[in-house]
C-alpha positions in Angstrom: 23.0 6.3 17.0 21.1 6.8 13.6 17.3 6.8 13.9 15.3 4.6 12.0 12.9 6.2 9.4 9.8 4.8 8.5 6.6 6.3 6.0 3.4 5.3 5.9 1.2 5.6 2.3 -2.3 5.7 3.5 -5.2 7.6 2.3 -7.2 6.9 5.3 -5.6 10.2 7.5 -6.8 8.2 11.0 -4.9 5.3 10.1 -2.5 7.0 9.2 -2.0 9.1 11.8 -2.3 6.1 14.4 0.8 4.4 12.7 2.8 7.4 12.8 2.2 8.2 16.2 3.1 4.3 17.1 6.0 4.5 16.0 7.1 7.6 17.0 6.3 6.3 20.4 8.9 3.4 20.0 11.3 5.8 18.6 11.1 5.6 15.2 11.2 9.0 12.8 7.5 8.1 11.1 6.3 10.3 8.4 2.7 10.3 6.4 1.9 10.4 3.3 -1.9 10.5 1.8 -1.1 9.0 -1.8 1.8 8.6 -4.3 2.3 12.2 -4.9 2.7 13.1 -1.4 4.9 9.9 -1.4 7.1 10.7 -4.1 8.0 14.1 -3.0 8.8 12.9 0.4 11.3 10.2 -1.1 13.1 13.1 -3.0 14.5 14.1 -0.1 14.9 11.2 2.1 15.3 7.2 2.3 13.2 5.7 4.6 13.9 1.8 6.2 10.6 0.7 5.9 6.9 1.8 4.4 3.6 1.1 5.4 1.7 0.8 2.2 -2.0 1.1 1.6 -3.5 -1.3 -1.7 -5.9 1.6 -3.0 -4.3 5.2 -3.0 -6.3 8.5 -3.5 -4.0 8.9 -6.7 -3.5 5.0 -8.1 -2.5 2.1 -7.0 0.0 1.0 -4.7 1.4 -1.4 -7.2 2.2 1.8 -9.5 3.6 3.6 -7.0 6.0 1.0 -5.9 7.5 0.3 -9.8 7.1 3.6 -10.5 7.9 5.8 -7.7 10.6 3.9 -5.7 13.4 2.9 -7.9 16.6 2.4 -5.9 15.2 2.8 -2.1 16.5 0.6 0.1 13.4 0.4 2.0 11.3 -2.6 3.1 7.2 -2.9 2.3 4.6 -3.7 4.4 1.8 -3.7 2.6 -1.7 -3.4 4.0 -4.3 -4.9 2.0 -8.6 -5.4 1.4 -9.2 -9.2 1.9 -11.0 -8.8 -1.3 -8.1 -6.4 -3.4 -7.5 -7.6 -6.9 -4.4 -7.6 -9.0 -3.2 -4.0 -7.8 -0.8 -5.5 -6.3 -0.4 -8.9 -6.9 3.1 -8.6 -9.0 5.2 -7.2 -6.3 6.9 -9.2 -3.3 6.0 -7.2 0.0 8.5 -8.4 2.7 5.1 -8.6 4.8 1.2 -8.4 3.7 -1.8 -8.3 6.1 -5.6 -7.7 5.2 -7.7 -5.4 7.1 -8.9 -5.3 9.1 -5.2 -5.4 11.3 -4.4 -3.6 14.8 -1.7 -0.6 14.8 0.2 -3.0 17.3 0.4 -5.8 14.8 2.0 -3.2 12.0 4.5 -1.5 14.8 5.0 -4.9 15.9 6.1 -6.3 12.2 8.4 -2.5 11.3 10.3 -3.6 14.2 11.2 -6.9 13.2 11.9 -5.3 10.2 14.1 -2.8 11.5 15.9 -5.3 13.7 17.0 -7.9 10.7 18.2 -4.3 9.5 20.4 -3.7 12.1 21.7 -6.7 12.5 23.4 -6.1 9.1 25.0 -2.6 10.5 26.6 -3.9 13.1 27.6 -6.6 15.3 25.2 -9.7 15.8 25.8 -9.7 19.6 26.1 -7.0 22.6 27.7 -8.4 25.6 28.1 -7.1 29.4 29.4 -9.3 31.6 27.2 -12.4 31.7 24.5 -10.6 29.9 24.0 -11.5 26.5 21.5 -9.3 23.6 21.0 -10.9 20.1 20.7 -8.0 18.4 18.5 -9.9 15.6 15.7 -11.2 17.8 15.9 -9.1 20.5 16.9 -11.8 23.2 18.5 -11.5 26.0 20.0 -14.3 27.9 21.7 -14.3 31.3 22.9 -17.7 31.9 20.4 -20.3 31.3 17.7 -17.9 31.2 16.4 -16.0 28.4 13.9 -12.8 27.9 12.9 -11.0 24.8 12.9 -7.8 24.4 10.6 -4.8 22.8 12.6 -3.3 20.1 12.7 0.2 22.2 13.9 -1.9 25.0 16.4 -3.7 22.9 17.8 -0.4 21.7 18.0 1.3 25.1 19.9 -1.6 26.9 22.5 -2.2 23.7 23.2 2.1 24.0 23.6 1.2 27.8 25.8 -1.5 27.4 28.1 0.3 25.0 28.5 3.3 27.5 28.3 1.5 31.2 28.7 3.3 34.3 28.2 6.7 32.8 25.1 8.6 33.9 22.2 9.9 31.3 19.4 12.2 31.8 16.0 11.6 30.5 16.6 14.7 27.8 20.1 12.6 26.7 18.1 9.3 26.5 15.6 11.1 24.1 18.1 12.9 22.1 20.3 9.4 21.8 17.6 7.6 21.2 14.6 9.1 19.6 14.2 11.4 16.2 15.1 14.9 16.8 12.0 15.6 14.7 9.6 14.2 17.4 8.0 16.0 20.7 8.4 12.7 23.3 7.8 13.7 26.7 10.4 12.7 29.3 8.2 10.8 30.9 9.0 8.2 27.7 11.6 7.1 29.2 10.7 6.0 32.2 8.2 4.1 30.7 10.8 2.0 29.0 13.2 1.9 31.9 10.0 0.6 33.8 10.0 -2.2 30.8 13.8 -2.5 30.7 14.0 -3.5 34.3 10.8 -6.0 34.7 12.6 -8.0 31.9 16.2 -7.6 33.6 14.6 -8.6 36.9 13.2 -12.1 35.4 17.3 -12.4 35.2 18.4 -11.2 38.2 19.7 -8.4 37.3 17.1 -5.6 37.9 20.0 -3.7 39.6 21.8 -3.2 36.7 20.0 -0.2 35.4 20.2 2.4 38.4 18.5 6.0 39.0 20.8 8.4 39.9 18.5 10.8 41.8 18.7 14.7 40.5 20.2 14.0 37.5 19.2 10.4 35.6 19.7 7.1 34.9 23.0 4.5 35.0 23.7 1.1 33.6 26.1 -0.6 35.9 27.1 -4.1 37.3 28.9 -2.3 40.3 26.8 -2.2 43.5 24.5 1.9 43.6 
């Protein structure tokens, strides 16, 4: 399963460094980048999904960069603005803008929604097991009559599940399936969004579903443990 990448343009280093370790946490590749330069030579060599943009850069304007620096990357903008910025970046079309001061859960939040619309295109628009249901573009899971929406971590654990059911997975498999390579995550990860998985499958009735296999991991599975 490819992993998402994402950059974030921000001379501020502890805002930057709290987005990137965000969404590294939700299993997303996050790189960071202190100005345009930085920016530009990161781009050279790969072609992230989304960036994180700053208004004011160290080395210009985050208008410049984007016209600039960015010709023919796929990748959507979030740009993060001054209430009071001028025309810096007025002439370009963000696919989402908020003014500071905004939490690092409200940006994570809005890369994932990002990211989701994104894979909706890659593949198919629903992910089925049994009665279960996962729209893949809003993250909603429906069982019956009764829906439950998911984090996007969640979201992509249970539709890995779904395509490989009653197979077993350690917590190291989990990581390498579903998190960048690149990234330290600690085991321990997982089970925090197995944890998650399973309060939102319970609310369905179907907390069973995802089952811990002791000594060696964890198992998606309809059939009784």
């Amino acid at each position: 399963m490819q992993v998402s990448k994402v950059l974030v343009v921000d001379g501020d280093r502890a805002v930057r460094d709290a987005l990137v370790t965000g969404l590294r946490f939700i299993g997303v590749e996050a790189h960071g980048a202190e100005g345009a330069v930085a920016a530009r030579a990161w781009l050279r060599a790969a072609d992230p999904d989304v960036m994180v943009l700053s208004d004011h850069l160290p080395d210009g304007f985050a208008a410049e960069f984007l016209h600039a620096g960015t010709a023919g990357s796929r990748a959507a903008v979030i740009m993060v603005v001054n209430g009071a910025t001028t025309g810096g970046t007025s002439n370009y079309q963000a696919d989402a803008t908020f003014l500071r001061p905004i939490s690092v859960g409200r940006v994570v939040e809005q890369v994932e929604s990002l990211l989701r619309l994104r894979e909706v295109g890659e593949c198919a628009a629903r992910c089925d097991f049994g009665r279960l249901s996962l729209d893949l573009a809003t993250a909603l899971l429906e069982h019956g009559a009764h829906k439950v929406r998911l984090g996007r971590t969640e979201a992509r654990l249970l539709r890995f599940f779904m395509g490989c059911p009653d197979r077993v997975f350690s917590r190291a498999q989990l990581l390498e399936k579903l998190w960048p390579a690149s990234v330290r995550v600690e085991e321990r990860t997982v089970d925090v969004h197995i944890r998650r998985l399973r309060l939102a499958l319970d609310s369905l009735g179907c907390a069973d579903y995802v089952q811990t296999v002791r000594g060696s991991g964890y198992r998606f599975s309809a059939l009784p443990q």
